[in-house]
C-alpha positions, 0 to 999 in steps of 0.5 A, spaced: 500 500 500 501 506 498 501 509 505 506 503 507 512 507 503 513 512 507 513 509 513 520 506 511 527 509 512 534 506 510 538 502 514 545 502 513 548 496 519 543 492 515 543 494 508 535 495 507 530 498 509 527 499 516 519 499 517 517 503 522 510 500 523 509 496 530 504 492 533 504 494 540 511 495 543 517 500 539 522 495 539 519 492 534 522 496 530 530 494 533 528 486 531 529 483 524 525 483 518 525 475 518 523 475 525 518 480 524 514 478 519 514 470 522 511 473 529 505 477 524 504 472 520 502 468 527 499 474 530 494 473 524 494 465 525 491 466 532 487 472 529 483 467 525 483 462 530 480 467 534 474 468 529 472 460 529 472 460 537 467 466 536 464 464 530 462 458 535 458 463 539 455 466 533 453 460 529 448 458 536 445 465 537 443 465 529 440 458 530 435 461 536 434 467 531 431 463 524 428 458 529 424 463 532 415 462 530 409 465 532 402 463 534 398 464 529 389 464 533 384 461 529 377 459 530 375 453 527 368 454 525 365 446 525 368 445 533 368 452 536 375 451 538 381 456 537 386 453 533 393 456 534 399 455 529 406 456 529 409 459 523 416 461 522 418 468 523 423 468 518 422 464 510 427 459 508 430 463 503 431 469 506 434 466 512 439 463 508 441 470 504 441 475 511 443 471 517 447 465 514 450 468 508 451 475 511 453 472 519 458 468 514 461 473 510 461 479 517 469 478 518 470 481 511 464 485 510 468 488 516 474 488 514 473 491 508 468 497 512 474 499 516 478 499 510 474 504 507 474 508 514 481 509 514 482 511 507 476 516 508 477 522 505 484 520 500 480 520 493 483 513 493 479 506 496 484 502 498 486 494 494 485 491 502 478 490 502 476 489 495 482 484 494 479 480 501 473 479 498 474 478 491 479 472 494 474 470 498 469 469 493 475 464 490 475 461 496 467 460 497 467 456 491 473 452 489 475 450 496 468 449 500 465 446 494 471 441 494 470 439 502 463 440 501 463 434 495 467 430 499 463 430 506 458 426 506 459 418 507 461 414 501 455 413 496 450 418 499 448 422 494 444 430 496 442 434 491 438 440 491 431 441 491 430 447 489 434 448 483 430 454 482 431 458 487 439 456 486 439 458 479 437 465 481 441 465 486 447 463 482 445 468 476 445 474 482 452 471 484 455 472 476 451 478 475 454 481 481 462 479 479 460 482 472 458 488 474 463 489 479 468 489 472 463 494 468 463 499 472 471 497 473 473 497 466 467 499 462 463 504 464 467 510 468 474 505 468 478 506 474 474 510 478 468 509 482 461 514 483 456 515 487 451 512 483 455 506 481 456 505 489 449 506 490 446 502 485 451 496 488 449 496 494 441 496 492 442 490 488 442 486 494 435 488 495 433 486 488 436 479 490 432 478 496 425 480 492 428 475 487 430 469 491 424 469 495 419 471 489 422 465 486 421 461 492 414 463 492 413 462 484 410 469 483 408 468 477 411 472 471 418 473 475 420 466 478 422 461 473 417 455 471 420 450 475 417 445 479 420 443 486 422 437 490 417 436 496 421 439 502 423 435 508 418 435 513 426 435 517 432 438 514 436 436 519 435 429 524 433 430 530 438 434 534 441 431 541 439 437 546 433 437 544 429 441 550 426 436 556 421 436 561 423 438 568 416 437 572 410 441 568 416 445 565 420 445 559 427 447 559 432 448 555 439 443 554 444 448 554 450 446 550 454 451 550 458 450 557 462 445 553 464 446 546 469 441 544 463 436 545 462 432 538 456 430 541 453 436 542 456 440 536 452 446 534 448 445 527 446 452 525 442 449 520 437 445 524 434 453 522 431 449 517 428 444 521 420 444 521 418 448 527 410 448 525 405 445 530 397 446 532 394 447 539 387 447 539 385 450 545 377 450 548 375 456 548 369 454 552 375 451 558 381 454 555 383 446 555 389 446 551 392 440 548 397 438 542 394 436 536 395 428 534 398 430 527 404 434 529 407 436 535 408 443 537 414 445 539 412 449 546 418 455 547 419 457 554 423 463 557 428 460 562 429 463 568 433 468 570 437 464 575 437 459 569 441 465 564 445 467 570 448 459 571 450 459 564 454 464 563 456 463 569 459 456 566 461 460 560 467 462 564 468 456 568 469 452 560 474 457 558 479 455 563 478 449 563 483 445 560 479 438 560 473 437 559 470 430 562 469 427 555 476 428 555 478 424 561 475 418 558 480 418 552 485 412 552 490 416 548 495 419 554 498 424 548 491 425 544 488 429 552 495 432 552 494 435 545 486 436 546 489 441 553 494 444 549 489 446 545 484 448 549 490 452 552 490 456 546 484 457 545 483 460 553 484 467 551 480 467 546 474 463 549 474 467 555 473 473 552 468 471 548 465 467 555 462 475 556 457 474 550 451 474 553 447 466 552 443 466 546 437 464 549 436 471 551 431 475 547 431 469 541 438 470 540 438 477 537 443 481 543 449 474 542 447 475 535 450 482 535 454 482 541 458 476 536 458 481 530 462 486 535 467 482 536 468 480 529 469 486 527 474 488 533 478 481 530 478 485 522 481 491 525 487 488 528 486 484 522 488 490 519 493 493 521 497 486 521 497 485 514 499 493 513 504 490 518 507 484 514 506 487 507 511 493 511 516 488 513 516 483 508 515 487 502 509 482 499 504 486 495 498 487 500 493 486 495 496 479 495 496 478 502 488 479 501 487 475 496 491 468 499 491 469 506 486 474 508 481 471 504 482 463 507 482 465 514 476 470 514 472 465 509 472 459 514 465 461 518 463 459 510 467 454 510 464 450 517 457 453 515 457 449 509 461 443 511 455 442 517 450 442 512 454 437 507 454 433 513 448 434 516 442 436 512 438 431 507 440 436 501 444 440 498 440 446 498 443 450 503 451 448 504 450 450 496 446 456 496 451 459 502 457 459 497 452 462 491 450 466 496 455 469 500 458 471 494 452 475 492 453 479 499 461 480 498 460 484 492 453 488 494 454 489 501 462 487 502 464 492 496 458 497 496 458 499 502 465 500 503 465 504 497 458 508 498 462 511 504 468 513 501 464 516 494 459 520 500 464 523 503 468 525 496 461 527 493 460 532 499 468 534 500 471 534 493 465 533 488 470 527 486 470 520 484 474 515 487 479 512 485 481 505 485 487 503 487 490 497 483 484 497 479 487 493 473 489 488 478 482 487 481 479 486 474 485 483 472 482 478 479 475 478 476 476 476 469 480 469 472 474 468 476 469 468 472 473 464 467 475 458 473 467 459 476 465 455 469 469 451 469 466 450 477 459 450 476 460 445 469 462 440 474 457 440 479 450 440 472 456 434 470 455 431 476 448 433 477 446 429 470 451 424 471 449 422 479 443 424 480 445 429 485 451 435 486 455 432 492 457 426 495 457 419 491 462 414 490 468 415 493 473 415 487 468 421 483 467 425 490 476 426 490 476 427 483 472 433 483 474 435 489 482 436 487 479 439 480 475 444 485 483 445 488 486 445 482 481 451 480 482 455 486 489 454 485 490 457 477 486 463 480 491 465 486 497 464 482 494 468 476 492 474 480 499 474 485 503 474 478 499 480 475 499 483 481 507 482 480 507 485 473 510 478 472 504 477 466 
C-alpha cells in the first residue's frame, strides 16, 4: 500500500530498509525483518483462530434467531375451538441470504468497512478490502465446494431441491462479479461514483425480492420450475433437544462445553420444521397438542437459569479438560486436546462475556458476536499493513491468499455442517452462491458508498481505485475458473443424480479439480499483481 512507503527509512548496519510500523511495543522496530514478519504472520494465525472460537458463539445465537415462530389464533368454525399455529418468523430463503450468508461473510464485510474508514477522505479506496473479498469469493467456491463434495459418507448422494431458487441465486452471484468489472473497466474505468456505489449496494435488495419471489413462484418473475417436496426435517433430530423438568420445559444448554462432538452446534437445524397446532377450548381454555404434529412449546428460562450459564461460560474457558476428555485412552491425544484448549483460553474467555443466546431469541449474542468480529478485522488490519511493511509482499496479495482463507472459514464450517448434516444440498450450496452475492453488494458497496459520500460532499470527486487493473485483472480469472466450477457440479448433477457426495473415487476427483481451480486463480492474480504477466 501506498501509505506503507513512507513509513520506511534506510538502514545502513543492515543494508535495507527499516519499517517503522509496530504492533504494540517500539522495539519492534530494533528486531529483524525475518523475525518480524514470522511473529505477524502468527499474530494473524491466532487472529483467525480467534474468529472460529467466536464464530462458535455466533453460529448458536443465529440458530435461536431463524428458529424463532409465532402463534398464529384461529377459530375453527365446525368445533368452536381456537386453533393456534406456529409459523416461522423468518422464510427459508431469506434466512439463508441475511443471517447465514451475511453472519458468514461479517469478518470481511468488516474488514473491508474499516478499510474504507481509514482511507476516508484520500480520493483513493484502498486494494485491502476489495482484494479480501474478491479472494474470498475464490475461496467460497473452489475450496468449500471441494470439502463440501467430499463430506458426506461414501455413496450418499444430496442434491438440491430447489434448483430454482439456486439458479437465481447463482445468476445474482455472476451478475454481481460482472458488474463489479463494468463499472471497473467499462463504464467510468478506474474510478468509482456515487451512483455506481449506490446502485451496488441496492442490488442486494433486488436479490432478496428475487430469491424469495422465486421461492414463492410469483408468477411472471420466478422461473417455471417445479420443486422437490421439502423435508418435513432438514436436519435429524438434534441431541439437546429441550426436556421436561416437572410441568416445565427447559432448555439443554450446550454451550458450557464446546469441544463436545456430541453436542456440536448445527446452525442449520434453522431449517428444521418448527410448525405445530394447539387447539385450545375456548369454552375451558383446555389446551392440548394436536395428534398430527407436535408443537414445539418455547419457554423463557429463568433468570437464575441465564445467570448459571454464563456463569459456566467462564468456568469452560479455563478449563483445560473437559470430562469427555478424561475418558480418552490416548495419554498424548488429552495432552494435545489441553494444549489446545490452552490456546484457545484467551480467546474463549473473552468471548465467555457474550451474553447466552437464549436471551431475547438470540438477537443481543447475535450482535454482541458481530462486535467482536469486527474488533478481530481491525487488528486484522493493521497486521497485514504490518507484514506487507516488513516483508515487502504486495498487500493486495496478502488479501487475496491469506486474508481471504482465514476470514472465509465461518463459510467454510457453515457449509461443511450442512454437507454433513442436512438431507440436501440446498443450503451448504446456496451459502457459497450466496455469500458471494453479499461480498460484492454489501462487502464492496458499502465500503465504497462511504468513501464516494464523503468525496461527493468534500471534493465533488470520484474515487479512485487503487490497483484497479489488478482487481479486474482478479475478476476476469474468476469468472473464467467459476465455469469451469459450476460445469462440474450440472456434470455431476446429470451424471449422479445429485451435486455432492457419491462414490468415493468421483467425490476426490472433483474435489482436487475444485483445488486445482482455486489454485490457477491465486497464482494468476499474485503474478499480475507482480507485473510478472
Amino acid at each position: 500500500m501506498a501509505s506503507l512507503n513512507s513509513s520506511s527509512t534506510w538502514d545502513s548496519n543492515l543494508g535495507h530498509e527499516r519499517c517503522l510500523f509496530y504492533f504494540i511495543f517500539h522495539f519492534e522496530t530494533k528486531l529483524s525483518h525475518g523475525l518480524r514478519g514470522f511473529l505477524y504472520f502468527l499474530a494473524l494465525a491466532y487472529c483467525f483462530v480467534g474468529l472460529s472460537a467466536i464464530t462458535d458463539r455466533f453460529f448458536r445465537s443465529m440458530e435461536n434467531v431463524v428458529k424463532h415462530s409465532r402463534a398464529v389464533e384461529e377459530i375453527d368454525p365446525l368445533t368452536n375451538t381456537k386453533v393456534i399455529k406456529y409459523e416461522k418468523v423468518w422464510n427459508y430463503t431469506i434466512a439463508d441470504i441475511t443471517l447465514l450468508a451475511f453472519g458468514t461473510s461479517f469478518p470481511q464485510i468488516s474488514l473491508a468497512t474499516i478499510d474504507a474508514i481509514r482511507n476516508i477522505g484520500s480520493l483513493t479506496a484502498g486494494g485491502l478490502g476489495p482484494g479480501t473479498l474478491v479472494g474470498s469469493a475464490a475461496f467460497d467456491l473452489f475450496p468449500i465446494h471441494a470439502v463440501c463434495v467430499v463430506v458426506p459418507k461414501a455413496g450418499e448422494l444430496k442434491r438440491i431441491s430447489d434448483i430454482g431458487v439456486w439458479l437465481v441465486e447463482l445468476f445474482w452471484s455472476f451478475w454481481a462479479y460482472i458488474w463489479l468489472y463494468i463499472i471497473l473497466k467499462i463504464w467510468t474505468p478506474n474510478v468509482i461514483t456515487l451512483w455506481e456505489a449506490l446502485l451496488t449496494v441496492a442490488q442486494f435488495g433486488l436479490l432478496l425480492i428475487h430469491a424469495y419471489a422465486q421461492d414463492k413462484r410469483w408468477p411472471y418473475v420466478s422461473l417455471p420450475m417445479t420443486r422437490s417436496e421439502r423435508p418435513e426435517d432438514w436436519v435429524p433430530a438434534e441431541k439437546n433437544a429441550p426436556y421436561r423438568d416437572g410441568n416445565k420445559t427447559r432448555d439443554n444448554y450446550p454451550e458450557v462445553d464446546e469441544d463436545r462432538n456430541s453436542i456440536i452446534v448445527d446452525i442449520f437445524s434453522i431449517h428444521s420444521a418448527n410448525t405445530g397446532f394447539v387447539y385450545e377450548n375456548v369454552a375451558d381454555t383446555d389446551i392440548h397438542e394436536s395428534s398430527s404434529e407436535q408443537c414445539r412449546v418455547d419457554t423463557i428460562p429463568h433468570k437464575d437459569d441465564l445467570l448459571s450459564v454464563w456463569k459456566m461460560q467462564f468456568v469452560d474457558a479455563l478449563t483445560l479438560e473437559s470430562p469427555e476428555s478424561k475418558k480418552l485412552n490416548s495419554k498424548s491425544l488429552r495432552v494435545a486436546k489441553a494444549l489446545w484448549k490452552l490456546v484457545l483460553a484467551p480467546w474463549r474467555l473473552l468471548f465467555a462475556f457474550v451474553p447466552p443466546y437464549q436471551i431475547a431469541n438470540g438477537w443481543i449474542a447475535f450482535i454482541f458476536s458481530l462486535v467482536f468480529i469486527s474488533g478481530i478485522a481491525y487488528i486484522v488490519t493493521k497486521i497485514t499493513d504490518l507484514i506487507s511493511c516488513v516483508t515487502g509482499i504486495n498487500a493486495y496479495i496478502i488479501a487475496l491468499t491469506a486474508l481471504a482463507a482465514g476470514t472465509s472459514w465461518p463459510d467454510l464450517v457453515a457449509s461443511k455442517i450442512a454437507a454433513e448434516r442436512q438431507i440436501t444440498a440446498d443450503s451448504a450450496i446456496a451459502n457459497i452462491t450466496c455469500s458471494n452475492s453479499v461480498n460484492i453488494y454489501i462487502g464492496i458497496g458499502v465500503p465504497w458508498l462511504i468513501d464516494t459520500l464523503y468525496n461527493y460532499i468534500a471534493y465533488k470527486k470520484p474515487l479512485r481505485i487503487e490497483n484497479a487493473a489488478g482487481l479486474s485483472f482478479s475478476l476476469l480469472i474468476f469468472f473464467a475458473t467459476s465455469v469451469g466450477c459450476i460445469g462440474v457440479l450440472v456434470f455431476r448433477r446429470l451424471t449422479l443424480g445429485a451435486e455432492l457426495g457419491g462414490p468415493r473415487h468421483w467425490a476426490w476427483l472433483t474435489c482436487f479439480y475444485l483445488m486445482l481451480l482455486w489454485l490457477v486463480f491465486v497464482v494468476l492474480s499474485s503474478l499480475q499483481v507482480s507485473n510478472i504477466i
